[in-house]
C-alpha positions, -999 to 999 in steps of 0.1 A, spaced: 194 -668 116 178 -635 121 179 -600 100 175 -565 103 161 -543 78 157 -504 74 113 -507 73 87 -532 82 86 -540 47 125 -543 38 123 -582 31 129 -595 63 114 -629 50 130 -631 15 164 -627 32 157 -657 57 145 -677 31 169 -672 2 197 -678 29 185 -714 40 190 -727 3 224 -732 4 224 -741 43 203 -765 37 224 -777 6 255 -782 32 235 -802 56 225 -778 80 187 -786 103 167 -759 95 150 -749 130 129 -715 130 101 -693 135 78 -684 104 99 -661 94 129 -662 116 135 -633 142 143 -600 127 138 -563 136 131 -533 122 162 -509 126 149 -476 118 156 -452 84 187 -439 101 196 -473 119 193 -462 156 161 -489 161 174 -512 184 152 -547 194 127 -544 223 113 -567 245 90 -585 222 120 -592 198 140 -606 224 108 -628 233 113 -642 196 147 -647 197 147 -669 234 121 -687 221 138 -699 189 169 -710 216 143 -730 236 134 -748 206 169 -748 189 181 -765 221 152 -794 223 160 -800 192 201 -804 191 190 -827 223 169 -845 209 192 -851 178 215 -866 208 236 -832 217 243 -826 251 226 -798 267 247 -766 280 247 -747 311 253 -711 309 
């Protein structure tokens, strides 16, 4: 899951975490960052992620994928 807000201070956070209550209530494997990635998009929306985002973001796939293996899913080749 990841979320885009207007400023730093927009509630990144609260909208990741309010989100994974009823995920988790359906049975979904709750596999993250602190947070969760996000990005800032800018008062007028223009801000687009940069490298350091998209550093977040293929981490979170590294780890999404070791763990869907280890919960006996087959890894993918892209």
């Amino acid at each position: 899951m990841s979320t885009s807000t207007k400023t730093i201070h927009g509630g990144q956070e609260s909208t990741i975490r309010t989100s994974l209550v009823p995920l988790l209530h359906l049975g979904m494997i709750f596999v993250g960052t602190p947070y969760g990635p996000s990005t800032v998009a800018g008062p007028d929306g223009s801000r687009t992620p940069g490298p350091a985002e998209f550093e977040v973001y293929r981490n979170l796939g590294r780890r999404v994928a070791r763990v869907a293996t280890a919960l006996g899913g087959k890894p993918r080749t892209a």
